[in-house]
C-alpha positions as a Markdown table, in Angstrom:
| # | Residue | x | y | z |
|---|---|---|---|---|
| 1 | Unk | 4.0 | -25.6 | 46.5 |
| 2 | Unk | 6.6 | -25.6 | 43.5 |
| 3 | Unk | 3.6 | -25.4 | 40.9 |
| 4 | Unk | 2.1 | -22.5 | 43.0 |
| 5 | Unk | 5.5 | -20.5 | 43.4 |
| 6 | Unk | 6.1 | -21.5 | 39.3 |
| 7 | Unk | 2.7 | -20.2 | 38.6 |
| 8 | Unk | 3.3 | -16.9 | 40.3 |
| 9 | Unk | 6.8 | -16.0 | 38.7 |
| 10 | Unk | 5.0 | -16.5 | 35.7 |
| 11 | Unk | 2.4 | -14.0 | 36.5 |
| 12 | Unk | 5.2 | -11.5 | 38.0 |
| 13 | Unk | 7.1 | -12.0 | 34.3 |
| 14 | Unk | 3.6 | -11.7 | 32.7 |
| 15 | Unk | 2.7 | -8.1 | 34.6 |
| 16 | Unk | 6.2 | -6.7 | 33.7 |
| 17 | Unk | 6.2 | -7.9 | 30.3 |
| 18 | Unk | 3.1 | -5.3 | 30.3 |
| 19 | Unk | 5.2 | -2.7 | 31.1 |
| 20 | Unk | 8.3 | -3.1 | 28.8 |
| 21 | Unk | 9.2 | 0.2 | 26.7 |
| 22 | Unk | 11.1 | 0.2 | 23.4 |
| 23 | Unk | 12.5 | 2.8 | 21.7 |
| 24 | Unk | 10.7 | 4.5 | 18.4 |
| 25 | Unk | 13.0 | 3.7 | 15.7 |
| 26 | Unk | 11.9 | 7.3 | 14.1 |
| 27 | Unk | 12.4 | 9.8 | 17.2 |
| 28 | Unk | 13.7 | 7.7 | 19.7 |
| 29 | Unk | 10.9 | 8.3 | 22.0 |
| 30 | Unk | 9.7 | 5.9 | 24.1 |
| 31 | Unk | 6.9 | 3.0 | 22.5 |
| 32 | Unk | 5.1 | 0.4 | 24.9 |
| 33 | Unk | 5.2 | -3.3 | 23.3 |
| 34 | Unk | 2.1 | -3.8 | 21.3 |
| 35 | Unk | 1.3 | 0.1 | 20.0 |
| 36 | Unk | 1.6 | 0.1 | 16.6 |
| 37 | Unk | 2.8 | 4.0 | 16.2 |
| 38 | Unk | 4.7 | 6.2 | 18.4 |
| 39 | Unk | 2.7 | 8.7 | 20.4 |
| 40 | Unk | 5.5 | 11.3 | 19.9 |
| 41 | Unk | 6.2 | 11.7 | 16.1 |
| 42 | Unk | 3.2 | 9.2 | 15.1 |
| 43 | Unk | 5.5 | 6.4 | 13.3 |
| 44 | Unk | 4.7 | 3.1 | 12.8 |
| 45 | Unk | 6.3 | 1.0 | 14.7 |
| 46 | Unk | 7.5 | -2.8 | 14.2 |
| 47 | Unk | 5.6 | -5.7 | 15.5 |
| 48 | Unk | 8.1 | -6.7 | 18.2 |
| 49 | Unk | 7.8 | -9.5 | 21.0 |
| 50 | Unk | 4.7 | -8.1 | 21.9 |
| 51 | Unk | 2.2 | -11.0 | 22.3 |
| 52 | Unk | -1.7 | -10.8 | 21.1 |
| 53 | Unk | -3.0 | -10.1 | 24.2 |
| 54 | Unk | -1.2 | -7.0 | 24.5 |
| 55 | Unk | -1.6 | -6.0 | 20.7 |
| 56 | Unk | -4.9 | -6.3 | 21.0 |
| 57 | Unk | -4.7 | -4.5 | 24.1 |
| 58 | Unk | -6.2 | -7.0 | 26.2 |
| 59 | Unk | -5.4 | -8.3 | 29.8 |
| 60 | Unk | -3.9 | -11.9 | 29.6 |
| 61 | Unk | -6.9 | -14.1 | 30.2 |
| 62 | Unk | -9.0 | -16.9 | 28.8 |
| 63 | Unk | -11.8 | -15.0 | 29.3 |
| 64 | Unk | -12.2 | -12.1 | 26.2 |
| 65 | Unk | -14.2 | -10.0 | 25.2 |
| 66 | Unk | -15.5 | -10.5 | 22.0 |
| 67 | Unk | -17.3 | -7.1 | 21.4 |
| 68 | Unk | -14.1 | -5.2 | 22.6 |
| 69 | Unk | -11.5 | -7.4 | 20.5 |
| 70 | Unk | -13.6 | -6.8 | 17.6 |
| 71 | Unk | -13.8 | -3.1 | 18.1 |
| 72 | Unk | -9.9 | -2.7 | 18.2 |
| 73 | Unk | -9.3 | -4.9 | 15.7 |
| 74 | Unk | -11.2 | -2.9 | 13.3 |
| 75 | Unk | -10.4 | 0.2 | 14.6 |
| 76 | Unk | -6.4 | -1.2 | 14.0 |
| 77 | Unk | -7.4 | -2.1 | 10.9 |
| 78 | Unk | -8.3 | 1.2 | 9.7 |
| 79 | Unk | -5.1 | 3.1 | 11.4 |
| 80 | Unk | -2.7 | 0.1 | 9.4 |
| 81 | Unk | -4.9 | 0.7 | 6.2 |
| 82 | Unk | -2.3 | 1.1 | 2.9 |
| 83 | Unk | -3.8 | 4.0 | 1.4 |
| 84 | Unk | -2.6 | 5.8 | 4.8 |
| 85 | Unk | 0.6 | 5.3 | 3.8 |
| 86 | Unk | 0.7 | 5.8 | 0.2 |
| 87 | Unk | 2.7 | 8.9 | 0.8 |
| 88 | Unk | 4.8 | 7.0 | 3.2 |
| 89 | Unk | 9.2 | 6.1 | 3.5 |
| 90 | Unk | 9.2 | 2.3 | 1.7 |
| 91 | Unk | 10.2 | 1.2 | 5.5 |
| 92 | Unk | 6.7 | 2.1 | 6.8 |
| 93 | Unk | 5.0 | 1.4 | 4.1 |
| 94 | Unk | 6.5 | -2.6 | 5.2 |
| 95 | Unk | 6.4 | -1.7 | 9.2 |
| 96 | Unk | 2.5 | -1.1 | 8.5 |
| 97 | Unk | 1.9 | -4.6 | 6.6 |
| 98 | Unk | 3.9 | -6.4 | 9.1 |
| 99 | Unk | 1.7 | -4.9 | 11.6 |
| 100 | Unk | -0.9 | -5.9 | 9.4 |
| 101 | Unk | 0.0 | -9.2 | 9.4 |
| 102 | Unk | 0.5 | -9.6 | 13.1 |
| 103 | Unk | -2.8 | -7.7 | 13.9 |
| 104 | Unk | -4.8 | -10.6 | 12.0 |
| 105 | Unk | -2.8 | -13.0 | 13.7 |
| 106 | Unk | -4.0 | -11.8 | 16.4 |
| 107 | Unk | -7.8 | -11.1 | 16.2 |
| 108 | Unk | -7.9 | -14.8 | 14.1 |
| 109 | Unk | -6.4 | -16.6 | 17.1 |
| 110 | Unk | -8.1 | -14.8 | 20.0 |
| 111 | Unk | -11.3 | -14.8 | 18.4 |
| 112 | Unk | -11.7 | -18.6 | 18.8 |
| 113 | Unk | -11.7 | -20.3 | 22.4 |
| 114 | Unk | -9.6 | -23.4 | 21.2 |
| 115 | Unk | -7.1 | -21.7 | 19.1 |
| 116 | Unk | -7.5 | -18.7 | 22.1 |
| 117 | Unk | -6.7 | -21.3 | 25.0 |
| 118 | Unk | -3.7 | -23.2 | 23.2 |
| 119 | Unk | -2.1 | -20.2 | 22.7 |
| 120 | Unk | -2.5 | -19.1 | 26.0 |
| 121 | Unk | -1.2 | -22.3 | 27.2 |
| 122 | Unk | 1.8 | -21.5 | 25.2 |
| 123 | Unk | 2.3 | -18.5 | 27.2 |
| 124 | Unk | 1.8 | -20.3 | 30.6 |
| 125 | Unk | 4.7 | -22.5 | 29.0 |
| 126 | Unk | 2.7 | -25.4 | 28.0 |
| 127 | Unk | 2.4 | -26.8 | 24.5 |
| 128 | Unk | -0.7 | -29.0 | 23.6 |
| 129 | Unk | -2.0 | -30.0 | 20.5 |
| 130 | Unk | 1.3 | -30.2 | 18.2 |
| 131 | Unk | 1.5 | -32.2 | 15.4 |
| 132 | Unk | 2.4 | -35.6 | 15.9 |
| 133 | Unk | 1.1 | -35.4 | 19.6 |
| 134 | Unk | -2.5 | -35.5 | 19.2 |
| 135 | Unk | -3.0 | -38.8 | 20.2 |
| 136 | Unk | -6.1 | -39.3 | 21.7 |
| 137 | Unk | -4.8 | -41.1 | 25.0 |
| 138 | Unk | -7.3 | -39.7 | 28.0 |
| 139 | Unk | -9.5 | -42.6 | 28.8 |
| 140 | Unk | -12.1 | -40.1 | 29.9 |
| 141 | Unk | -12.1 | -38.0 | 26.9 |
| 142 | Unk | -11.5 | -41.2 | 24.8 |
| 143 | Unk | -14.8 | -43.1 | 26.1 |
| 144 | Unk | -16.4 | -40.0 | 25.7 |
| 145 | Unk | -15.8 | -39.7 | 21.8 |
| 146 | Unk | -16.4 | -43.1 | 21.0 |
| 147 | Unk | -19.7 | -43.1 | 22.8 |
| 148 | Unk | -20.6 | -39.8 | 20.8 |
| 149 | Unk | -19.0 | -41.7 | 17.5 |
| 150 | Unk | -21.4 | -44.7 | 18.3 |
| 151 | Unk | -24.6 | -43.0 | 18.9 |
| 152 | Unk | -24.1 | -40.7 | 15.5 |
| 153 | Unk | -23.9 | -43.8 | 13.8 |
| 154 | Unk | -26.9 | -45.3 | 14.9 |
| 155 | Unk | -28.8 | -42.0 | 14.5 |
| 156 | Unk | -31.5 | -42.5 | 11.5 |
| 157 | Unk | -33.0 | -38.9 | 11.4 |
| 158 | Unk | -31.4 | -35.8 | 10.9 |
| 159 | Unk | -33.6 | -34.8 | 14.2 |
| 160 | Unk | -31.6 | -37.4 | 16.1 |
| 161 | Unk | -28.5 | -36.5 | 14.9 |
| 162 | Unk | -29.3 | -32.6 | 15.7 |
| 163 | Unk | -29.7 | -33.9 | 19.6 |
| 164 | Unk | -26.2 | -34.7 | 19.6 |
| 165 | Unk | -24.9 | -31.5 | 17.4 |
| 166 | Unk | -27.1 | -29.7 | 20.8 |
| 167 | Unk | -25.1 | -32.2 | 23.1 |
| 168 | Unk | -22.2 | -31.6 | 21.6 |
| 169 | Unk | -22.4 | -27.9 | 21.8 |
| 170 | Unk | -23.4 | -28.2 | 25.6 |
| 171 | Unk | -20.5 | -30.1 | 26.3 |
| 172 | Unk | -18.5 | -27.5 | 24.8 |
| 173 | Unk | -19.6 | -24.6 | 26.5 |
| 174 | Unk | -19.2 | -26.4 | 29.8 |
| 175 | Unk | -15.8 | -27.4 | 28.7 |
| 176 | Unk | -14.9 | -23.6 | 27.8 |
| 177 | Unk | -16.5 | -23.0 | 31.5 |
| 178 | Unk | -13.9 | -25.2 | 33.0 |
| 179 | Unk | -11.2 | -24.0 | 31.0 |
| 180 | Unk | -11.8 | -20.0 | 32.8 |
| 181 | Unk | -11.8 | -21.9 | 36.0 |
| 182 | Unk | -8.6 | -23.7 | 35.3 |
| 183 | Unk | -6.6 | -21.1 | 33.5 |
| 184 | Unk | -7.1 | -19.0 | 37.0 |
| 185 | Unk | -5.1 | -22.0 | 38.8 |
| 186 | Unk | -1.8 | -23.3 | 38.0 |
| 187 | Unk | -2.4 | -27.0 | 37.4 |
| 188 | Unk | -0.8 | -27.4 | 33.5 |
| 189 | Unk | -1.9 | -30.6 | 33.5 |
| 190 | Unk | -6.3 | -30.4 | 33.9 |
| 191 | Unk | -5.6 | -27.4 | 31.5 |
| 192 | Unk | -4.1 | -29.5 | 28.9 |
| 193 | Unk | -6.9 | -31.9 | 29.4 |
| 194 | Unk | -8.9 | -29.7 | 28.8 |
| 195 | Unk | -8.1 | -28.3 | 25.9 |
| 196 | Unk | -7.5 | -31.5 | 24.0 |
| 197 | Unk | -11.5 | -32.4 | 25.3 |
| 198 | Unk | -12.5 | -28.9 | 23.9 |
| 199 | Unk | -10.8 | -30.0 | 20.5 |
| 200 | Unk | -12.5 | -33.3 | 20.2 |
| 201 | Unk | -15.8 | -32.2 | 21.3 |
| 202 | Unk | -15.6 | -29.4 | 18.6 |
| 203 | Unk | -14.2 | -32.1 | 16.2 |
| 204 | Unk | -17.5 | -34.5 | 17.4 |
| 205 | Unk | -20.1 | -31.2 | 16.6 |
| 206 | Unk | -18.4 | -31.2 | 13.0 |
| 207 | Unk | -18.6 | -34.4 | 12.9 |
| 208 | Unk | -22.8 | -34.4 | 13.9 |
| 209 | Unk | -23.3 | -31.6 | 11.5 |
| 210 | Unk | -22.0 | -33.5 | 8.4 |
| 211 | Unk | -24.1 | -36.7 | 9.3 |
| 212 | Unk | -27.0 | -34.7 | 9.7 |
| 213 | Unk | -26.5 | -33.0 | 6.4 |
| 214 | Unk | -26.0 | -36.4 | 4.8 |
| 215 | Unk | -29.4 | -37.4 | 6.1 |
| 216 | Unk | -31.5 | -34.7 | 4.6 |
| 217 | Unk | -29.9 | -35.7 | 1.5 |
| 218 | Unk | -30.7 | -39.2 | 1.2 |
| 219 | Unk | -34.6 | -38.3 | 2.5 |
């Protein structure tokens, strides 16, 4: 019941987070966290607190959309280019690489469903994977590797060794199925799990792709 209640105050604080207005620094008009420029005198505005969910202008979920992060990105990109501001104060000509910098920040981490996940963790108020605590200690997830780590080395074609890279990538997708599931619940714990699986069955597939390329060499 604690976790549940826990869970929810952290959705409530997510929802009005969403909400939260600052003021432009230019007109003092009102900006909401993650809009780069103010929709009154068109200013850039500083990065803030907003996170990269709502930069991106996306809802707070594992699930993304690829096509749609991609399309504001880009279209971001475009609106923060430099030669927009040529003509610009120096302090938006360094507001607009700041939210630059941010923006990539952004697209690079949402883009990919481990680094996507952690983050999103982070939010929930878990940290996983930090360095110096990635200790594989899971005895599920640990039997798992080492059988993955055995059959790769016993593999004698790259055809064998492409199997696993398909296994591998199977067991990844499922994993990122989970991972939707869980990140709807509120139990921190099978989340961390699972993103620590998801990181070394991505680690495994890296690890199948190199032996398969040192194969075809020695053929």
């Amino acid at each position: 019941m604690q976790a549940k209640a826990e869970g929810a105050a952290r959705s409530d604080n997510a929802a009005a987070e969403q909400n939260i207005v600052q003021a432009c620094w230019s007109c003092h008009g009102p900006v909401a966290v993650g809009d780069p420029f103010c929709s009154s005198c068109k200013a850039v505005q500083p990065p803030g607190q907003a996170d990269h969910f709502q930069r991106m202008g996306l809802e707070r979920s594992f699930d993304v959309d690829l096509d749609a992060l991609e399309k504001a990105y880009f279209r971001m990109q475009r609106d923060l280019h430099p030669d927009r501001f040529a003509t610009k104060t120096p302090k938006e000509k360094s507001l607009s690489q700041q939210q630059a910098t941010s923006l990539n920040d952004a697209y690079e981490t949402l883009k990919d469903p481990l680094d996507r996940a952690v983050y999103l963790a982070h939010l929930k108020g878990l940290d996983v994977l930090k360095e110096g605590c990635n200790a594989l200690n899971d005895p599920v997830i640990l039997m798992e590797a080492m059988e993955m780590r055995e059959a790769l080395a016993e593999a004698e074609s790259a055809d064998e060794v492409s199997d696993l890279t398909r296994r591998a990538q199977g067991d990844i997708a499922d994993c990122e199925k989970e991972l939707s599931s869980a990140f709807e619940g509120t139990d921190m714990d099978h989340i961390g799990t699972l993103i620590t699986r998801l990181k070394y069955l991505r680690k495994l597939a890296d690890e199948t792709r190199f032996r398969r390329a040192e194969l075809r060499s020695m053929a």
